[in-house]
N, C-alpha and C positions, 0 to 999 in steps of 0.2 A: 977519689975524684967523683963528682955529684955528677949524675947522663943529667942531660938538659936536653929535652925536644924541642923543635921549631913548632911554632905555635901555628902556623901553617900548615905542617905535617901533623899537628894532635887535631885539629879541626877536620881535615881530611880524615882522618882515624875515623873518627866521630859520625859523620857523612856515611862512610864505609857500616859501621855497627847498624847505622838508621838502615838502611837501603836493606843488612841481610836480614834486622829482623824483620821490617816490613814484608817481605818477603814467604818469610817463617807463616807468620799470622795471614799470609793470599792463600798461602800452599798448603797450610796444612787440613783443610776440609778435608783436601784432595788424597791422604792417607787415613783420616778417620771415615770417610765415605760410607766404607763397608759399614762399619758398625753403626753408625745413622744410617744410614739407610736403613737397614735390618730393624735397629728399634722403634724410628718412627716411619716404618711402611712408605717409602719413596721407591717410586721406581726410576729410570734411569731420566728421562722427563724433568721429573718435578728436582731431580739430582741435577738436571742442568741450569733448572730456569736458580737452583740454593747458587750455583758456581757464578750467574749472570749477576747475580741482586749486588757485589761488590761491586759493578763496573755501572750501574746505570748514577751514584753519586759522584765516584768515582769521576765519569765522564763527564758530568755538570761544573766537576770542582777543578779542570784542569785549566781552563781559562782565569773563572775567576779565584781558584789560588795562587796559580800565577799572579795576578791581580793584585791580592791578599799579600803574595812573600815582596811585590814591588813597594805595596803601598806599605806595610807597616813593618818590614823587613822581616830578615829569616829565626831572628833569637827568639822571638814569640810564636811565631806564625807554627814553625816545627815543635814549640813544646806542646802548643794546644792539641795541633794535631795528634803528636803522640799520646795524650790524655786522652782522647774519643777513641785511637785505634784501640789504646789497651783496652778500655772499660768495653768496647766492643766486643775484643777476645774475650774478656772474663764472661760476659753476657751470655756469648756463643755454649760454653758449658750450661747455663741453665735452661734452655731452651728444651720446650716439650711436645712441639708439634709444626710443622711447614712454614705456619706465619710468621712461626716467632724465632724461627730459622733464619727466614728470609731476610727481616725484621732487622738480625744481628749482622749478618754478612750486608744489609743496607749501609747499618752506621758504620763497618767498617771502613767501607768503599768514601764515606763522608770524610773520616776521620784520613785517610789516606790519600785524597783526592790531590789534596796541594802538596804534598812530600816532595816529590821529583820537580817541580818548577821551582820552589824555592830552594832547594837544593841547589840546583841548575844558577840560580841567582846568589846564593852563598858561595857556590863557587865563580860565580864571574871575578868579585873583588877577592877572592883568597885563592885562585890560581893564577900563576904568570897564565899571559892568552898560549904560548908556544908549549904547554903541557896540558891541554884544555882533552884533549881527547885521553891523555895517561890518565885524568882525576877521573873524565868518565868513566872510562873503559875500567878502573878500578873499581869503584864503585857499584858499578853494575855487576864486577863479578862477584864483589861479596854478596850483591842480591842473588847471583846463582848459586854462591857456595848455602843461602839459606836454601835455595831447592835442593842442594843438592842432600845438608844433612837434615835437610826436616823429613824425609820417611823414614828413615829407621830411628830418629830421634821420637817422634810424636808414635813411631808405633811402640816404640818399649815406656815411652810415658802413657800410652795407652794400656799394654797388661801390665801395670804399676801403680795405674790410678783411674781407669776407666777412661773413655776419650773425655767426658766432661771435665774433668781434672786436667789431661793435658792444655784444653782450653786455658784454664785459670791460671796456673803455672804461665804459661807464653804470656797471657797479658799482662802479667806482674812485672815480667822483664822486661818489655814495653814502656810499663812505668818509670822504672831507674831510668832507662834511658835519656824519658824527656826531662829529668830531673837532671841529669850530667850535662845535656845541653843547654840548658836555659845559664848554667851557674857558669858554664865555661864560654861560651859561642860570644863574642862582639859582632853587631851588623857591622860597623866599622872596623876595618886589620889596626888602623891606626891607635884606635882607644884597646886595644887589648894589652894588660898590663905585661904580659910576657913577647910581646910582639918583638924584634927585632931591625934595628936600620937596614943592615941587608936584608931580608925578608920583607921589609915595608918599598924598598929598592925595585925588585924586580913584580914587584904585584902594577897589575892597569889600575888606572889613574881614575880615581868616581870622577863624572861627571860635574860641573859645576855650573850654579844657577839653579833657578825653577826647576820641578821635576817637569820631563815633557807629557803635553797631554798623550794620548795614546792614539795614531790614526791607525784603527780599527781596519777600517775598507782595506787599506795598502799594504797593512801589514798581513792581513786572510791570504791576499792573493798573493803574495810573497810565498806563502809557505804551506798552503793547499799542495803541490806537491811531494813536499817534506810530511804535511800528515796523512797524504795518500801511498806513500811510502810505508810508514810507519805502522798503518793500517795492517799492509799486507804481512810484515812484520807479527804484529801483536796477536792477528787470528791463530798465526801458528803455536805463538808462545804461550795462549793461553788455552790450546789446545793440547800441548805439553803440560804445561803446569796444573790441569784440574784433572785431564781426563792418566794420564799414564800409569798411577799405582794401582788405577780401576785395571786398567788395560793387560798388565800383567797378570793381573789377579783374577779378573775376570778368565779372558784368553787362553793363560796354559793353566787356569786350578791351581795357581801358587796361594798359601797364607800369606799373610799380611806380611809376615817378616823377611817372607824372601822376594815381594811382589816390591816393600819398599826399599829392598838391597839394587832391583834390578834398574828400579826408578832413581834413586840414589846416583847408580854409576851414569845413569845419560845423564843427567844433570851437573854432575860433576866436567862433562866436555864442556857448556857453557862456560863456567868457571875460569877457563883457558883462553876460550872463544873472543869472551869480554875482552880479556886483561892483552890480550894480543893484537886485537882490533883497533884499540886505542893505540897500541906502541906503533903500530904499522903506519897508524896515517898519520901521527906524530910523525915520525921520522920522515917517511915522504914529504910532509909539511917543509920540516928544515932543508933537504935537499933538495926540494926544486923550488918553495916558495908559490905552490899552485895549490890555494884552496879546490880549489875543483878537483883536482883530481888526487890531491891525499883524502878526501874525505867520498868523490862518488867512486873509486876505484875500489876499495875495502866494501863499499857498499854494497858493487854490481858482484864483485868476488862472494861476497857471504849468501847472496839470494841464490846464485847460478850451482853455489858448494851443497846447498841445503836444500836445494833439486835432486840432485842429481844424486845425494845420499840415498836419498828415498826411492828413488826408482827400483833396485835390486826387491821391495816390497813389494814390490807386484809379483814377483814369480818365487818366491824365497819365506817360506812361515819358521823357519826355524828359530827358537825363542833367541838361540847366541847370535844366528845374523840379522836375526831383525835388532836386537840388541844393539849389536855395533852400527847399522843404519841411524835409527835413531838419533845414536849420541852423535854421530859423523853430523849428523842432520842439525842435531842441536847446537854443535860448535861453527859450524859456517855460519849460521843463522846469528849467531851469537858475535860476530864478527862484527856485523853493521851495527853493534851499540856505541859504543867510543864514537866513530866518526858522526853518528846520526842524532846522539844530543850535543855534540860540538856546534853542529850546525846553525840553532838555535842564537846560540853567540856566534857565530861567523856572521850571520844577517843581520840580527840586531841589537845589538851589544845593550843598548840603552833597553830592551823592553824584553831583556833575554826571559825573564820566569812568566812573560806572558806567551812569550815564541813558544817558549819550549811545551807551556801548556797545550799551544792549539798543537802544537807536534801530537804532543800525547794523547791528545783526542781523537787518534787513529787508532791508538793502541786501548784506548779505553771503550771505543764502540767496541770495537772488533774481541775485547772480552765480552759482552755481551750478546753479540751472532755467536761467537766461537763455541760458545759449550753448549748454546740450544740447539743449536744445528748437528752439534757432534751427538747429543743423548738423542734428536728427535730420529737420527739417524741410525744411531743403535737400537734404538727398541726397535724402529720400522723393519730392518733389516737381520737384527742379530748378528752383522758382522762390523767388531771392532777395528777391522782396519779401515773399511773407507775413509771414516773422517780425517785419518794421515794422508791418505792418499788425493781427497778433495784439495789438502794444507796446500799441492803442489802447483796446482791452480794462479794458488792467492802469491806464492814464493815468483813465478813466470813474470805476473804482473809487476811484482816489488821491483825487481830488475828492470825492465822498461821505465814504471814511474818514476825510478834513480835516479834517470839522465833528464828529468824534468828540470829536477833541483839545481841552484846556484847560489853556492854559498861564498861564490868567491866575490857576488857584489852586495858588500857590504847595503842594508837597509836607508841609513842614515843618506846614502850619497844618491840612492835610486828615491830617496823623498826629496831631496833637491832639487832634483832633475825633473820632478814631477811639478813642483813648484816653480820652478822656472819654468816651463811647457805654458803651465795656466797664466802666468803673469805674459807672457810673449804672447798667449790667444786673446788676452783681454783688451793689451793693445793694439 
């Protein structure tokens, strides 16, 4: 008997690969570090501003790829992108000095910038709306399962082929990638030749008519708390993601191979964090039917969990308990991803990969504070923990800014309303 996959679940597969290499190719500086640094004479500084230079196109591109995946949909928009990230990575190996560092971690951030919004928008039309948080919260945990095996993967492709080699290597599989999607992905579920009647059954319904123009103004102030959430989110995780195989390695005098074991296991709690996040506010979804509170409940839960890990830091340097804080810290944190790019779609369905963009533009600045703040505060100090300890800060805020959000009123019906307002003022 011949397995046959739902063309829905091979597309979400798909999604899944994109998210952990992308992933693979943000994180792995963050293990070749040591050996850059050492060869091109960086000190922790100029190591911050190499972690920043992804996130300032990066940041530029979250709008308008969202934009890019609404207007020319997602079959193109993610192959192209995949073609910049990889030649990016391969670039990243020949690189000989700061500029041309910076230079390569720029066009990454370029090539990378629209991934997760049109993602977000690939999945509007190929999830049922009532699994919207499982596709994320999936999703995003194969993005941590790439943090989690890119340190000791990138460090044994490091004594095997020098870090420049591991470069080149990751960008090539980068490549195949956008090659499997272009030739499998339909913008449409409908026209895909394997698609099925049940499966095209329970998928939302595209929209029909004109595509709608975009109201900018309405749509900011909708979701300025969604990406000041999101913000306080992203400082942490990219505070995680570039600075921690320094941190072990640095901190207790581990080699690289036991600095990217140690980095390896907290990242591996995310991996859970994700895929748990999303089932949780699913299921609350079904059983009470309260947008608001399956999606800020998991939310206020992951900020308050990824506090409170961290506190035992202050009074505790022991490598195995700060270890375990950490990862406690990384899986709470990891919790608000499912419910917090559902969100996106909860407000507004019709301009979800531009929502979701301005979402991520919390996350995208806040990679760019994140790692200058943590190096400018390493060198000034010499103590690698503060900048966890500042993270707790930003985690206090994310919690209060959670109960700004309200995803249970749909966009479309709050632009009505608004329109009705003006047409009643004018007479």
């Amino acid at each position: 008997m011949r397995l046959r996959f739902k063309a829905t679940h091979v597309v979400l597969a798909l999604l899944c690969v994109m998210y952990f290499i992308t992933y693979v190719d943000r994180v792995n500086i963050g293990t070749a570090a040591g050996d850059i640094q050492k060869e091109l004479g960086l000190n922790n500084t100029q190591l911050g501003l190499v972690f920043s230079a992804f996130a300032y196109p990066y940041l530029l591109f979250q709008v308008i790829g969202g934009w890019v995946g609404d207007r020319f949909g997602p079959r193109k928009t993610l192959f192209w992108c995949g073609m910049i990230w990889a030649a990016a990575t391969i670039m990243t190996g020949f690189v000989h000095g700061l500029a041309a560092l910076f230079v390569a971690r720029f066009a990454l951030g370029f090539g990378e910038g629209a991934t997760f919004p049109t993602a977000t928008r690939a999945m509007q039309y190929w999830t049922p709306a009532s699994r919207r948080g499982f596709a994320q919260g999936l999703t995003h945990s194969f993005a941590r399962l790439g943090n989690a095996i890119t340190p000791p993967v990138v460090a044994l492709l490091i004594l095997w082929l020098t870090w420049r080699g591991a470069f080149v290597v990751l960008g090539f599989i980068s490549l195949l990638w956008g090659i499997a999607w272009l030739w499998y992905f339909r913008n449409e579920p409908k026209d895909h030749p394997s698609i099925t009647a049940a499966e095209l059954a329970v998928l939302p319904a595209r929209p029909q008519g004109e595509r709608p123009t975009v109201p900018w103004g309405p749509l900011l102030q909708r979701m300025w708390p969604v990406t000041l959430t999101y913000f306080c989110y992203g400082w942490c995780l990219w505070l995680y993601l570039n600075w921690l195989p320094l941190f072990f390695k640095n901190n207790y005098s581990l080699d690289i191979k036991n600095s990217a074991l140690f980095a390896s296991g907290v990242f591996f709690a995310g991996v859970i964090g994700d895929s748990l996040g999303g089932v949780i506010s699913d299921r609350i979804l079904v059983r009470t039917g309260n947008v608001r509170l399956a999606r800020l409940s998991v939310t206020i839960v992951g900020f308050a969990g990824a506090l409170l890990s961290l506190l035992p830091i202050l009074f505790f340097h022991d490598i195995t308990v700060v270890a375990i804080c950490l990862s406690a810290g990384f899986f709470c944190a990891e919790l608000v991803i499912g419910p917090m790019w559902s969100i996106p779609m909860d407000i507004a369905s019709k301009h979800s990969g531009i929502a979701s963009g301005i979402m991520n533009t919390g996350s995208a600045f806040a990679a760019i504070v994140s790692p200058l703040v943590a190096g400018f505060v390493i060198d000034a100090t010499g103590n690698w923990y503060l900048p966890f300890l500042m993270s707790m800060g930003l985690l206090l805020l994310g919690g209060f800014s959670a109960l700004l959000m309200h995803p249970e009123r749909p966009f479309d019906e709050a632009e009505e309303l608004a329109s009705s307002g003006k047409v009643v003022a004018a007479q």
